[in-house]
Jmol script that loads the backbone (N, CA, C; Angstrom):
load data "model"
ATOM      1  N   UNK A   1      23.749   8.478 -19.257  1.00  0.00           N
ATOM      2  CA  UNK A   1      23.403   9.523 -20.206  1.00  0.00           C
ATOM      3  C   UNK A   1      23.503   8.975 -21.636  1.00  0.00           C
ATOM      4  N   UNK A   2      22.588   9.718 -22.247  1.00  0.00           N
ATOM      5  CA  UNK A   2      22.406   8.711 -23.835  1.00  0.00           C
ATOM      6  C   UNK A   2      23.480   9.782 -24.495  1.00  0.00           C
ATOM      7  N   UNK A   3      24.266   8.848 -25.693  1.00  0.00           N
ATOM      8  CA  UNK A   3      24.577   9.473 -26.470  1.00  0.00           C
ATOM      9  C   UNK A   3      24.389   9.961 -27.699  1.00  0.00           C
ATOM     10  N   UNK A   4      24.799  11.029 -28.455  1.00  0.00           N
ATOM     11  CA  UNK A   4      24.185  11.344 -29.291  1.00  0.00           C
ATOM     12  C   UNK A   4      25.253  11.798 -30.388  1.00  0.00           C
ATOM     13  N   UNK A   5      24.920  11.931 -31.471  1.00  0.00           N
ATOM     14  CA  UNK A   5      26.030  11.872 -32.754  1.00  0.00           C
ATOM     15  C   UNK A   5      26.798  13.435 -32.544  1.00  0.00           C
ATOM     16  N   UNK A   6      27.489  13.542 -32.810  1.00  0.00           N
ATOM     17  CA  UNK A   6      28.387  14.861 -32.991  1.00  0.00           C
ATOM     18  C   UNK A   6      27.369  15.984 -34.047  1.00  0.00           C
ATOM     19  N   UNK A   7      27.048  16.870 -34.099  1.00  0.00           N
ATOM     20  CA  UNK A   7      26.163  17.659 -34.871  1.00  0.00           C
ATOM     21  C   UNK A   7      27.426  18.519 -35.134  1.00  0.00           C
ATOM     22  N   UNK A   8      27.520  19.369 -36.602  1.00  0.00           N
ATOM     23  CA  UNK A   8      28.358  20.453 -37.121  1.00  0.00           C
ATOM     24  C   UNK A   8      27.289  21.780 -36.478  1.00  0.00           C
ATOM     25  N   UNK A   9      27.707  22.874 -36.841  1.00  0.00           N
ATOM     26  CA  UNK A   9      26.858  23.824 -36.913  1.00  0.00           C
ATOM     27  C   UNK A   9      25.301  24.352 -37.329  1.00  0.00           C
ATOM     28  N   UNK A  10      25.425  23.645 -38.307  1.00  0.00           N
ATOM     29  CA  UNK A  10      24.272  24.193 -39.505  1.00  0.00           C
ATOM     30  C   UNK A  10      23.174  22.993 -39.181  1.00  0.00           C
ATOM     31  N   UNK A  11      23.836  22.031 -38.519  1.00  0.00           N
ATOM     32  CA  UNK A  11      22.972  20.625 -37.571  1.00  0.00           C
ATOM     33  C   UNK A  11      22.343  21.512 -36.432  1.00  0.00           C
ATOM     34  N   UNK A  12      23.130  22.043 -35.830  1.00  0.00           N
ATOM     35  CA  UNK A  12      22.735  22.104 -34.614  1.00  0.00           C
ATOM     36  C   UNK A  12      21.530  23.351 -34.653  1.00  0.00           C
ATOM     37  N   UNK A  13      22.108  24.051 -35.354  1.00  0.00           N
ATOM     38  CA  UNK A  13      21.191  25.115 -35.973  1.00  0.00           C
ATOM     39  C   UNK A  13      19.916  25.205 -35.956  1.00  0.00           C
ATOM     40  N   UNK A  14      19.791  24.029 -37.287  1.00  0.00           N
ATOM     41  CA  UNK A  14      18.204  23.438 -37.442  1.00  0.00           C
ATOM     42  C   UNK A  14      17.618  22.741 -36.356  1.00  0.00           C
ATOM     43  N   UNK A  15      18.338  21.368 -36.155  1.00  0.00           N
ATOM     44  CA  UNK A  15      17.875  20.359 -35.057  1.00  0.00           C
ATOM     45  C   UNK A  15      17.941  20.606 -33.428  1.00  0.00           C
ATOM     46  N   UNK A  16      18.532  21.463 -33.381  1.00  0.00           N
ATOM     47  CA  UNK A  16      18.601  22.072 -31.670  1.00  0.00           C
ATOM     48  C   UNK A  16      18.379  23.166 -31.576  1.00  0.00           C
ATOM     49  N   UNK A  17      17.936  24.254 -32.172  1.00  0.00           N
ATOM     50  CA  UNK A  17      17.606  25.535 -31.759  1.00  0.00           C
ATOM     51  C   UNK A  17      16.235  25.553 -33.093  1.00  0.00           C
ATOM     52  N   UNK A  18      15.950  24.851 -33.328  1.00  0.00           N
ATOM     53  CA  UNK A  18      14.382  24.228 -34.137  1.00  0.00           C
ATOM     54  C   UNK A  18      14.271  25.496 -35.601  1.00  0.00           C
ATOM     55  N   UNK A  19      15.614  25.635 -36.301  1.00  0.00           N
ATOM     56  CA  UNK A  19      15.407  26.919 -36.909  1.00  0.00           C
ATOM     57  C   UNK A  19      14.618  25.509 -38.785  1.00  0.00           C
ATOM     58  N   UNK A  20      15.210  26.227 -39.797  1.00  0.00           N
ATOM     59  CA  UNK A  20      14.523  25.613 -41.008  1.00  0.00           C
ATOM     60  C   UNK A  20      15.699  25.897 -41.630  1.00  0.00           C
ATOM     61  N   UNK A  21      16.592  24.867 -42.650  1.00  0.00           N
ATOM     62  CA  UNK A  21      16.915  24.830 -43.893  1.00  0.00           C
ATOM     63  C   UNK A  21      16.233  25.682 -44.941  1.00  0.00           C
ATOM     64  N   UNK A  22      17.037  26.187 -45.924  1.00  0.00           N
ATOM     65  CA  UNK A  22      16.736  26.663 -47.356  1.00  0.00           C
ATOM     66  C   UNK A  22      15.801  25.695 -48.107  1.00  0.00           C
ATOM     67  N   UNK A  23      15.114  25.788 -48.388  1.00  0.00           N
ATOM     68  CA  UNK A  23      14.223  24.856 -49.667  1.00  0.00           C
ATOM     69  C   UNK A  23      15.450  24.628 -50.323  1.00  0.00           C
ATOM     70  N   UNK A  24      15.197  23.197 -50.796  1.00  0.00           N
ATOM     71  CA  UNK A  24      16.196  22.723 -52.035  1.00  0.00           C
ATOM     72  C   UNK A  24      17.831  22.880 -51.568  1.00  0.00           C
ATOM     73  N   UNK A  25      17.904  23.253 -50.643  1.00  0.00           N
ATOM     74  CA  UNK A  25      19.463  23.051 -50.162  1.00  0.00           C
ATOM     75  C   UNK A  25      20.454  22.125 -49.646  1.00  0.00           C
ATOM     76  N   UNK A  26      19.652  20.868 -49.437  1.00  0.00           N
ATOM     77  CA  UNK A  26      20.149  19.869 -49.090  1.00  0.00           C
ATOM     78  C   UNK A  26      20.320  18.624 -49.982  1.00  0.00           C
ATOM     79  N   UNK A  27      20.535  17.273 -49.296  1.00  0.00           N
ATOM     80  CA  UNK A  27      20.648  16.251 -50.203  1.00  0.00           C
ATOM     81  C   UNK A  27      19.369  15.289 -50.877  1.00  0.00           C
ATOM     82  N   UNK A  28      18.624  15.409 -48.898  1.00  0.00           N
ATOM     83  CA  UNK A  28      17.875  14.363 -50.020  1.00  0.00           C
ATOM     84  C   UNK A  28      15.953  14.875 -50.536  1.00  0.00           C
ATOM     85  N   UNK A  29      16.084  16.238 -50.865  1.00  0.00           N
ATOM     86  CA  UNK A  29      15.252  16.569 -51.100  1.00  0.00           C
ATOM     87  C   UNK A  29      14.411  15.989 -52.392  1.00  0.00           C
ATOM     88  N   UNK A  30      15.600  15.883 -53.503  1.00  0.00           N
ATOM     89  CA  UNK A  30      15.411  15.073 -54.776  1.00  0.00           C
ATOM     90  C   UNK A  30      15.999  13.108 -54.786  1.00  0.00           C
ATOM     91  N   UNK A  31      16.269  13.092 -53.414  1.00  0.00           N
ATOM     92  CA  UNK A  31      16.971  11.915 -52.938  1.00  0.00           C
ATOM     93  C   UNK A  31      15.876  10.353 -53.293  1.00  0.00           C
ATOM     94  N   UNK A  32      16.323   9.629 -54.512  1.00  0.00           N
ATOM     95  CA  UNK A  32      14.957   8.602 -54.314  1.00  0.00           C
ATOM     96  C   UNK A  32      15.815   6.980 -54.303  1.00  0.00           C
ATOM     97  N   UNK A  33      16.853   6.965 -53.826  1.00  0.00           N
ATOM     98  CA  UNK A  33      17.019   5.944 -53.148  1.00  0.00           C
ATOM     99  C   UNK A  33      16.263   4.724 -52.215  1.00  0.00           C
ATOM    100  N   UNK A  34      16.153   3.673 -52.599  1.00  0.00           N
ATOM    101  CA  UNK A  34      15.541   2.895 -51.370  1.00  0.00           C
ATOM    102  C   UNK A  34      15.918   2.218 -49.951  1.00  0.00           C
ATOM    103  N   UNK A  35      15.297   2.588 -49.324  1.00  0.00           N
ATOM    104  CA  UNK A  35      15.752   2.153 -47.828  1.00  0.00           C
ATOM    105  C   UNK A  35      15.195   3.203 -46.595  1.00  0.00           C
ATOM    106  N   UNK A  36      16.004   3.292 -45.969  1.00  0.00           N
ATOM    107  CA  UNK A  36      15.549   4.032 -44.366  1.00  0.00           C
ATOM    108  C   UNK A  36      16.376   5.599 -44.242  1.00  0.00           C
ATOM    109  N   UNK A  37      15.268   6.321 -43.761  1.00  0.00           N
ATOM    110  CA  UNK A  37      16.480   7.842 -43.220  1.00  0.00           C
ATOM    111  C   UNK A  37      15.661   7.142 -41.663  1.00  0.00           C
ATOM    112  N   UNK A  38      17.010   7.731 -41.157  1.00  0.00           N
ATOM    113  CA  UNK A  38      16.926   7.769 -39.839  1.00  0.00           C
ATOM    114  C   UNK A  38      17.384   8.745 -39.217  1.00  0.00           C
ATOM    115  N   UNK A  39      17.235   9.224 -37.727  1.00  0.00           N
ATOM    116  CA  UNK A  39      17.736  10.827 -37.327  1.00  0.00           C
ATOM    117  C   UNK A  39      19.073  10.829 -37.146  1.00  0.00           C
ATOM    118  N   UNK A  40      19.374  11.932 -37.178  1.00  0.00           N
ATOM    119  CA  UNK A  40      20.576  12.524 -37.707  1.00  0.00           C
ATOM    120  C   UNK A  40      21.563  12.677 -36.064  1.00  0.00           C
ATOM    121  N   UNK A  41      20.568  12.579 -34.905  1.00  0.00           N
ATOM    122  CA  UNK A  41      21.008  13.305 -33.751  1.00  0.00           C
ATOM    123  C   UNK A  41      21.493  11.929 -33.194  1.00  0.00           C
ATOM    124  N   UNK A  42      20.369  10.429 -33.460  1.00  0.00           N
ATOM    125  CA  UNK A  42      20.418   9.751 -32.273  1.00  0.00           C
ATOM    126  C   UNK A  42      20.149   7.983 -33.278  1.00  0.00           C
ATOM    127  N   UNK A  43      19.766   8.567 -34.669  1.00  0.00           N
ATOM    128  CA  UNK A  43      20.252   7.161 -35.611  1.00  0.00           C
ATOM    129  C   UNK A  43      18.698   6.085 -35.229  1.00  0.00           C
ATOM    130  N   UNK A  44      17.537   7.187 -34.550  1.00  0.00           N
ATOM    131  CA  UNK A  44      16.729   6.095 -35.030  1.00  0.00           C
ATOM    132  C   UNK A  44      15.915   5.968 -35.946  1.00  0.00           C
ATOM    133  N   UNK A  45      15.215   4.688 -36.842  1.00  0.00           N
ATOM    134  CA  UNK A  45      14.874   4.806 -37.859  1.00  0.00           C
ATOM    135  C   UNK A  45      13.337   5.841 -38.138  1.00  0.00           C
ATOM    136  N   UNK A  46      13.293   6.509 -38.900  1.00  0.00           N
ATOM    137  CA  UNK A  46      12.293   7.513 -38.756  1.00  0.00           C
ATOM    138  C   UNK A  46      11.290   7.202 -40.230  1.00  0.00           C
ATOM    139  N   UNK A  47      11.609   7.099 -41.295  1.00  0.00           N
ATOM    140  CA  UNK A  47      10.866   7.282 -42.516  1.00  0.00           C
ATOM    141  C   UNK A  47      11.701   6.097 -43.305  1.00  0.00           C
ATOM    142  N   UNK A  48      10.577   5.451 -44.410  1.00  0.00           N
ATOM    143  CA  UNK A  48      11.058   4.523 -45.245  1.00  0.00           C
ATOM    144  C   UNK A  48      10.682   4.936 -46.160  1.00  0.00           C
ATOM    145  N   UNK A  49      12.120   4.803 -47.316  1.00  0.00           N
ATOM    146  CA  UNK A  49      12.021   5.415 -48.521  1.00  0.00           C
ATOM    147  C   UNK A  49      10.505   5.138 -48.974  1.00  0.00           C
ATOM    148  N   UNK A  50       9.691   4.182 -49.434  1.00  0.00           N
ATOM    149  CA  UNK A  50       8.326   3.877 -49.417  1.00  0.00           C
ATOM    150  C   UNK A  50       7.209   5.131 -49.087  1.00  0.00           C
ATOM    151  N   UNK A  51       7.253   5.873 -48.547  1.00  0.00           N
ATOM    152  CA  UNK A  51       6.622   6.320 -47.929  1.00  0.00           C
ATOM    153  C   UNK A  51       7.111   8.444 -48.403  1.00  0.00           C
ATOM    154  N   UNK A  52       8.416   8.169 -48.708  1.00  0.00           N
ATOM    155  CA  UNK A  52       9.024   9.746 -49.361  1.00  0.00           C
ATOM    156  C   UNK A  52       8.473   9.886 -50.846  1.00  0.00           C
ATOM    157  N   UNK A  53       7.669  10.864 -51.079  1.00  0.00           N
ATOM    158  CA  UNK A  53       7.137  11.517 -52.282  1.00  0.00           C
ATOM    159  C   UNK A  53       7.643  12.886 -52.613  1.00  0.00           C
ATOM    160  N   UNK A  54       7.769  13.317 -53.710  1.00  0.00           N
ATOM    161  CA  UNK A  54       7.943  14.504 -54.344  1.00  0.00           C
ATOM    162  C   UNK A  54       6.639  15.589 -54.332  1.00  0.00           C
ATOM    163  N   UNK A  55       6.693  16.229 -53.140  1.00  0.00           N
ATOM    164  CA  UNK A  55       5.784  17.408 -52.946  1.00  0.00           C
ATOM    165  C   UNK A  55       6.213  18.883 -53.354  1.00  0.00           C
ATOM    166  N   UNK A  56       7.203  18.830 -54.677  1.00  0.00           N
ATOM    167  CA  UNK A  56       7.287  20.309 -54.854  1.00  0.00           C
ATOM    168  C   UNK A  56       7.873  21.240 -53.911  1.00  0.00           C
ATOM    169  N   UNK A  57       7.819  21.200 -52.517  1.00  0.00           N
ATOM    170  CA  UNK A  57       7.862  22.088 -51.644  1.00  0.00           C
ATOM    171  C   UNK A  57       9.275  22.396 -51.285  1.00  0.00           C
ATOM    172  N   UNK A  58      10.273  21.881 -51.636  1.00  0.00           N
ATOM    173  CA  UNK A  58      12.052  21.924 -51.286  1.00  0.00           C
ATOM    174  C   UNK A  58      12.511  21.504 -49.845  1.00  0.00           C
ATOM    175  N   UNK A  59      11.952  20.461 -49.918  1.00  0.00           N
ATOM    176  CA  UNK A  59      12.143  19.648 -48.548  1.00  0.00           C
ATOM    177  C   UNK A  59      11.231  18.480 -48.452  1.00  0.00           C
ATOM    178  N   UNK A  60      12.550  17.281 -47.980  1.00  0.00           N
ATOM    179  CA  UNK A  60      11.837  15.885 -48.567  1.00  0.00           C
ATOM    180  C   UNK A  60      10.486  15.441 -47.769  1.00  0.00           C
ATOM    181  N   UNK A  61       9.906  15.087 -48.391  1.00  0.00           N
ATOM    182  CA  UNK A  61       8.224  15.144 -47.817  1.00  0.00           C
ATOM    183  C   UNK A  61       8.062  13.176 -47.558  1.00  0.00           C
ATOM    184  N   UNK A  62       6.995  13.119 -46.797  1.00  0.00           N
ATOM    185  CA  UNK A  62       6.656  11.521 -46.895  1.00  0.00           C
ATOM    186  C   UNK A  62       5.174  11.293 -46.075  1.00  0.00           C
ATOM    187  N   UNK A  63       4.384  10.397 -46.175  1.00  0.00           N
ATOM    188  CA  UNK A  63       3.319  10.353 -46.134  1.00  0.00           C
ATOM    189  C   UNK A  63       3.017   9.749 -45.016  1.00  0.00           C
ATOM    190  N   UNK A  64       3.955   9.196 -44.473  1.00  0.00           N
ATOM    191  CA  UNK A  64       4.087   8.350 -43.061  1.00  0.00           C
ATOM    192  C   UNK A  64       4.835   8.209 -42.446  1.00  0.00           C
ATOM    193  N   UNK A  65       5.235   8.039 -41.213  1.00  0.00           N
ATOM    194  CA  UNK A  65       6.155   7.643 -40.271  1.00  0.00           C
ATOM    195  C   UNK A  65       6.519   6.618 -40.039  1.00  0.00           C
ATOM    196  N   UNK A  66       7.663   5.546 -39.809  1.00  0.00           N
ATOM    197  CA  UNK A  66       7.639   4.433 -38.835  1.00  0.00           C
ATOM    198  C   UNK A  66       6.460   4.695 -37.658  1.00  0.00           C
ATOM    199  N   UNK A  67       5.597   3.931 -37.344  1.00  0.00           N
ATOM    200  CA  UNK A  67       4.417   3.669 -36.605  1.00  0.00           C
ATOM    201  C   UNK A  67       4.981   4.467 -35.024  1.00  0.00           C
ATOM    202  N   UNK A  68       6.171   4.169 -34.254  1.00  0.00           N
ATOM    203  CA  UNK A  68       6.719   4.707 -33.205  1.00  0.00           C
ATOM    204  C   UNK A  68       8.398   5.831 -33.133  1.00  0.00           C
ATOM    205  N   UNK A  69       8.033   6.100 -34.451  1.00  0.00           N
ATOM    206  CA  UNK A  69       9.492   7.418 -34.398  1.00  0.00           C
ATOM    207  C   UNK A  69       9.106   8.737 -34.540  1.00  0.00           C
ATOM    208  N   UNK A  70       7.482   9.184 -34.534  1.00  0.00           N
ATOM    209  CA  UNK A  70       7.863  10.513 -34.561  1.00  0.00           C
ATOM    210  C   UNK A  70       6.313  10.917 -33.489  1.00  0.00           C
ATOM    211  N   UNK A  71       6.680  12.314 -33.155  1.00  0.00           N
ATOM    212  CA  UNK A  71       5.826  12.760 -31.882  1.00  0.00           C
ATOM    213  C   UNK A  71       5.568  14.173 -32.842  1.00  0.00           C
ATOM    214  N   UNK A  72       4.121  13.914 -32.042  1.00  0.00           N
ATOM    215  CA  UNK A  72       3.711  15.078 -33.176  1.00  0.00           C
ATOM    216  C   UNK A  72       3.610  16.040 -31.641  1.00  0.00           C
ATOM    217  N   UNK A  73       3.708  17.928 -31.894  1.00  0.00           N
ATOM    218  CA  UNK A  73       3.976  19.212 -30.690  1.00  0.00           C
ATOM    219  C   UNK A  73       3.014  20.076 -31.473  1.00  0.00           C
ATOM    220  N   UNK A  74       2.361  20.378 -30.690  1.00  0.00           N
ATOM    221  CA  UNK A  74       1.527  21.843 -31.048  1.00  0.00           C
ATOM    222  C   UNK A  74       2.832  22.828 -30.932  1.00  0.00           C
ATOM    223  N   UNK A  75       2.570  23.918 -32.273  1.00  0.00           N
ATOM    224  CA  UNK A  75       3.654  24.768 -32.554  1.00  0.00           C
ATOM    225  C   UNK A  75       3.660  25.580 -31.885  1.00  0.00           C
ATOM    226  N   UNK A  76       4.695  26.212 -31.866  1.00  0.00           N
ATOM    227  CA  UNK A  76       4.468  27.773 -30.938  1.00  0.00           C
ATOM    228  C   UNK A  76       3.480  28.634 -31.101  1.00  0.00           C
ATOM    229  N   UNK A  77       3.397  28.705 -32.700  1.00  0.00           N
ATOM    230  CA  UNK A  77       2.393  29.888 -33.193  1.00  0.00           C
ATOM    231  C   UNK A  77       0.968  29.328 -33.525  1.00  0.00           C
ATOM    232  N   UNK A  78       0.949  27.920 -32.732  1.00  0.00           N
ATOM    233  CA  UNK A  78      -0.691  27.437 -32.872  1.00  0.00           C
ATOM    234  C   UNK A  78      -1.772  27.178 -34.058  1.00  0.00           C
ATOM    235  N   UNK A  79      -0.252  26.912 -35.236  1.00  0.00           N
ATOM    236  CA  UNK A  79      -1.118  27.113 -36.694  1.00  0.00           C
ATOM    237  C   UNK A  79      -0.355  25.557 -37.375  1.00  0.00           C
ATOM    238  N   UNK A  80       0.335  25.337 -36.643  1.00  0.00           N
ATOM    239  CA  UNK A  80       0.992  24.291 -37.513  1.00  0.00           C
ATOM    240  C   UNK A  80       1.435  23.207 -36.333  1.00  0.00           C
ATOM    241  N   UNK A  81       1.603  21.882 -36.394  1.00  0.00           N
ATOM    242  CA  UNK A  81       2.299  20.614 -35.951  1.00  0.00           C
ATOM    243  C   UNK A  81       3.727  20.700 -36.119  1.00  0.00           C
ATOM    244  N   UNK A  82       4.798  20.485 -34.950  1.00  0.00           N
ATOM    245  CA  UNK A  82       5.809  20.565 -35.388  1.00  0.00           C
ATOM    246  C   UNK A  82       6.310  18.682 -34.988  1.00  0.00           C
ATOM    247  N   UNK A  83       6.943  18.327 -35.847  1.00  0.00           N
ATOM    248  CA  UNK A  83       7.330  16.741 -35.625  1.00  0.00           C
ATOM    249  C   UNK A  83       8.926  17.033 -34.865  1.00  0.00           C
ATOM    250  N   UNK A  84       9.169  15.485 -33.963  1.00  0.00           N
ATOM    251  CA  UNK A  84      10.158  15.794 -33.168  1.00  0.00           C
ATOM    252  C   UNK A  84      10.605  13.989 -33.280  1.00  0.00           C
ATOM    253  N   UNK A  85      11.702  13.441 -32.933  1.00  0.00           N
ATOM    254  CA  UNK A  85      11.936  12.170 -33.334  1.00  0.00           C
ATOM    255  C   UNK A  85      11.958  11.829 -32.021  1.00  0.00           C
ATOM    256  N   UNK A  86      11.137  11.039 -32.098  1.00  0.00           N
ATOM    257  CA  UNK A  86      10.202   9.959 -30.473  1.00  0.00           C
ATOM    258  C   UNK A  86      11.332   9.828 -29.267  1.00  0.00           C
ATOM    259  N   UNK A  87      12.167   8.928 -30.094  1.00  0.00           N
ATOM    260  CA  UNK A  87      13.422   9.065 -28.994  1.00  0.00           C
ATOM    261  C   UNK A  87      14.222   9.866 -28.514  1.00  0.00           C
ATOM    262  N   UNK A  88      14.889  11.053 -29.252  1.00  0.00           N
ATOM    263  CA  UNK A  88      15.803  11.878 -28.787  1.00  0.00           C
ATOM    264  C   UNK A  88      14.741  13.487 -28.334  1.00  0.00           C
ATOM    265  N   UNK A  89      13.776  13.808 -29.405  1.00  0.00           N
ATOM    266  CA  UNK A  89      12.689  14.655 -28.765  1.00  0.00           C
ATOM    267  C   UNK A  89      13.770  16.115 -29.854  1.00  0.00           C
ATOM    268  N   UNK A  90      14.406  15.693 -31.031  1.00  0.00           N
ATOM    269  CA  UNK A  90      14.921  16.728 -31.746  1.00  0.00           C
ATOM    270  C   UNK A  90      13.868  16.926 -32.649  1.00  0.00           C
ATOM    271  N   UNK A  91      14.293  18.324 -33.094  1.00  0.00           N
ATOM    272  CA  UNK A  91      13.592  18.956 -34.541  1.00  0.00           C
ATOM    273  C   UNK A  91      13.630  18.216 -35.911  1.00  0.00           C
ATOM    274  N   UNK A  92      12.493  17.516 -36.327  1.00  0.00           N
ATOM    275  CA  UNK A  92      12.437  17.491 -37.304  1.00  0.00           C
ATOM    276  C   UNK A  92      11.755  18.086 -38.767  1.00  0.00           C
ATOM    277  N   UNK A  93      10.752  19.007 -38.185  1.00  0.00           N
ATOM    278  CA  UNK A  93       9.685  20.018 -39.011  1.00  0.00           C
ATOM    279  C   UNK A  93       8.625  20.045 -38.459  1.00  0.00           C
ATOM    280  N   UNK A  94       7.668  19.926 -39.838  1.00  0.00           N
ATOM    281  CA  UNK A  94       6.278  19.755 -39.582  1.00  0.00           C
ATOM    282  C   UNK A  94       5.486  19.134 -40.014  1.00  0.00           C
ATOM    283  N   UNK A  95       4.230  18.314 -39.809  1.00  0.00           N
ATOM    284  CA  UNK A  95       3.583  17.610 -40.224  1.00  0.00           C
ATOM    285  C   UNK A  95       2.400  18.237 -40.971  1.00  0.00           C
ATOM    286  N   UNK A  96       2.208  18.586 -42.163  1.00  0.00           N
ATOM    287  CA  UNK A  96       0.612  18.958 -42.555  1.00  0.00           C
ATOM    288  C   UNK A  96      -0.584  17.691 -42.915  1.00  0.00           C
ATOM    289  N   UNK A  97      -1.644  18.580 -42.426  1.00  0.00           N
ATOM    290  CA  UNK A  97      -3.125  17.490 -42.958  1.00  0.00           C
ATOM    291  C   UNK A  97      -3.866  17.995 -44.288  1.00  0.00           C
ATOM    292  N   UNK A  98      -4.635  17.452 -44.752  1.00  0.00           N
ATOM    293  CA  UNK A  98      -5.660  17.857 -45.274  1.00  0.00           C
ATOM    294  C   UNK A  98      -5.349  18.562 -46.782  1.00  0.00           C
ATOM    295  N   UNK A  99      -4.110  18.052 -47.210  1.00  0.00           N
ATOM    296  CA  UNK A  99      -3.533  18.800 -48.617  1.00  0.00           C
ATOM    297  C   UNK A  99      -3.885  18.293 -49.745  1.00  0.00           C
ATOM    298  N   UNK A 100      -4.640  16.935 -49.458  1.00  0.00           N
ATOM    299  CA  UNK A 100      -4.726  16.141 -50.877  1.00  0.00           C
ATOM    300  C   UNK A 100      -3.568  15.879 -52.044  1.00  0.00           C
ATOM    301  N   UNK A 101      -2.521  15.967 -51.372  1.00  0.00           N
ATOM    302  CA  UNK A 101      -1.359  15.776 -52.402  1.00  0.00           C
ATOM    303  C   UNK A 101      -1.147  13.970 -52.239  1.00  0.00           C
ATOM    304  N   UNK A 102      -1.629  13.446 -51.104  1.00  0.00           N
ATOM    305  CA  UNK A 102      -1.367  11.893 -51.372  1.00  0.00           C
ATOM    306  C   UNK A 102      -2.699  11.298 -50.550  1.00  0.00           C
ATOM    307  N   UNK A 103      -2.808   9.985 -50.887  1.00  0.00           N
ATOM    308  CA  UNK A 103      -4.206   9.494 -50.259  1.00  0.00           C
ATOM    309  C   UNK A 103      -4.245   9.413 -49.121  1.00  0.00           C
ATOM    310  N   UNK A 104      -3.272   9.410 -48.255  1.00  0.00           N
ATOM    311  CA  UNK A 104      -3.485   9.656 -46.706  1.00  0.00           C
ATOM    312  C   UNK A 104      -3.085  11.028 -46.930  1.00  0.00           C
ATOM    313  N   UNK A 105      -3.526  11.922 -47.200  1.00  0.00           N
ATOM    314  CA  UNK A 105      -3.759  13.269 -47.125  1.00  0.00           C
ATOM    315  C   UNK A 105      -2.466  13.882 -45.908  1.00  0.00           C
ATOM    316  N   UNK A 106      -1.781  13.396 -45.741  1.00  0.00           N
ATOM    317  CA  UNK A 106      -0.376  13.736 -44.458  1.00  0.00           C
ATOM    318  C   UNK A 106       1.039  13.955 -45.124  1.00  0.00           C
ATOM    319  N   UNK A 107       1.395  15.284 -44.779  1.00  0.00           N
ATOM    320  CA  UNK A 107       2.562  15.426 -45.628  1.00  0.00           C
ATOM    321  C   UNK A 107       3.420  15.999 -44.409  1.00  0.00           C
ATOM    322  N   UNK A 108       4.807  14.633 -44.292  1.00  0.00           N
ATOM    323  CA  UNK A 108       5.497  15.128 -43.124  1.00  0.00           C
ATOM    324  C   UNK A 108       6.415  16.031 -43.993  1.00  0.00           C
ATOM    325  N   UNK A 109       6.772  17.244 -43.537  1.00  0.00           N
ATOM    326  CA  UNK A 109       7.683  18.203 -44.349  1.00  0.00           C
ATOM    327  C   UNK A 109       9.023  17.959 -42.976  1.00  0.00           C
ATOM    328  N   UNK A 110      10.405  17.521 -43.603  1.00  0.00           N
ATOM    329  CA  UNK A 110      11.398  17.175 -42.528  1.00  0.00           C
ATOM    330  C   UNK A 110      12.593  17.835 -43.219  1.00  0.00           C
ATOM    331  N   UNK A 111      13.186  18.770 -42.717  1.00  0.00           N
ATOM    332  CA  UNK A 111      14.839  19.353 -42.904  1.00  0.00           C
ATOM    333  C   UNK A 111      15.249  18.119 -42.993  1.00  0.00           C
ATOM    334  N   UNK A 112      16.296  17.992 -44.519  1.00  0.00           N
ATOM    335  CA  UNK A 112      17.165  17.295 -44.771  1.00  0.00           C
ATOM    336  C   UNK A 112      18.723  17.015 -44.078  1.00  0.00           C
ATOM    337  N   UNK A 113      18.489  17.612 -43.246  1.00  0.00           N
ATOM    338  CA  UNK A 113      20.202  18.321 -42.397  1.00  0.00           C
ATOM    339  C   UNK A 113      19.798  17.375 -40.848  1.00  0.00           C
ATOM    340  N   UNK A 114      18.525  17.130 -41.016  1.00  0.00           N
ATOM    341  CA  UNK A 114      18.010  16.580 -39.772  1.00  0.00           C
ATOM    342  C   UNK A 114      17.867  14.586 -39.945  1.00  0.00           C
ATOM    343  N   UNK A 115      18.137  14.347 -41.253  1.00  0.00           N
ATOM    344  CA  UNK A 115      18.131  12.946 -41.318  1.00  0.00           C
ATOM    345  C   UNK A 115      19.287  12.398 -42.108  1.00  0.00           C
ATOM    346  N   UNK A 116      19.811  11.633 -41.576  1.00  0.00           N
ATOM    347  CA  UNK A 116      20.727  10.498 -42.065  1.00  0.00           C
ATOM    348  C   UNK A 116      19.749   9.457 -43.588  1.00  0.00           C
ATOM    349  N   UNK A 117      20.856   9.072 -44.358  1.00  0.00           N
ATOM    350  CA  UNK A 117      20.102   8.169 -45.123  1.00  0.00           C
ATOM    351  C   UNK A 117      21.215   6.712 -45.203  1.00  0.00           C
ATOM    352  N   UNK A 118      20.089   5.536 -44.671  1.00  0.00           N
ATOM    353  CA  UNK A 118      20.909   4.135 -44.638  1.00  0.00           C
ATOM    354  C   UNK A 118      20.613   3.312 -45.760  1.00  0.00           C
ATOM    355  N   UNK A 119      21.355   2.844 -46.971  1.00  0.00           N
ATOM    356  CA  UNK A 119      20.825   1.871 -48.077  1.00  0.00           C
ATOM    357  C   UNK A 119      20.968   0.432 -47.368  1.00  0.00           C
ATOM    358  N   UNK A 120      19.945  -0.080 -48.668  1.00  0.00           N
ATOM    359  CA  UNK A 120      19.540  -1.512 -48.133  1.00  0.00           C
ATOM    360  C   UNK A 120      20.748  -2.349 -48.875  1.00  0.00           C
ATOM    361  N   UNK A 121      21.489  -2.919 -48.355  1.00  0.00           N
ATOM    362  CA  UNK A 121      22.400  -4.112 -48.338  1.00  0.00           C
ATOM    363  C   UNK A 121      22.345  -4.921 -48.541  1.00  0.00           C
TER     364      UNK A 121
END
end "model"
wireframe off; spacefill off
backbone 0.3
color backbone group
């Protein structure tokens, strides 16, 4: 059986019962550090700072994925992509298309409560 990190409440909340953080309530929404977030549940690498932009929206946004960490789910309500981290299969948000806010037009929207952040050393 795989293991998986200890989650508090307000973890488990979001990332296991697939609920949403407050806009702007977390850390690394305004977070512009360089290096890797990785998931919060199972520590694999998911998004490189490179790739996290400031979309206004109160929740850290990024334009790409590591090539094999995230799985994109048709939502419940059939209007939106919900992203899930490849390996463990937890909540991480949602993926939008077609916004024109960056040149690959893809804005992963990810709860901050749902990713770890690792600096480069």
């Amino acid at each position: 059986m795989t293991k998986y990190n200890e989650l508090n409440s307000e973890e488990k909340r979001v990332i296991l019962n697939k609920w949403t953080e407050m806009p702007g309530s977390w850390e690394f929404n305004e977070h512009s550090e360089p290096w890797m977030y990785i998931c919060k549940q199972c520590n694999e690498p998911l998004y490189s700072s490179n790739s996290k932009f400031d979309s206004g929206c109160g929740w850290p946004s990024f334009d790409e994925s590591m090539p094999w960490a995230v799985e994109r789910v048709e939502d419940a309500d059939w209007r939106r992509v919900e992203i899930v981290c490849n390996n463990c299969k937890w909540h991480l948000w949602h993926v939008f298309h077609w916004e024109r806010i960056t040149p690959k037009n893809t804005r992963h929207c990810v709860n901050s409560v749902s990713l770890k952040f690792v600096a480069n050393k």
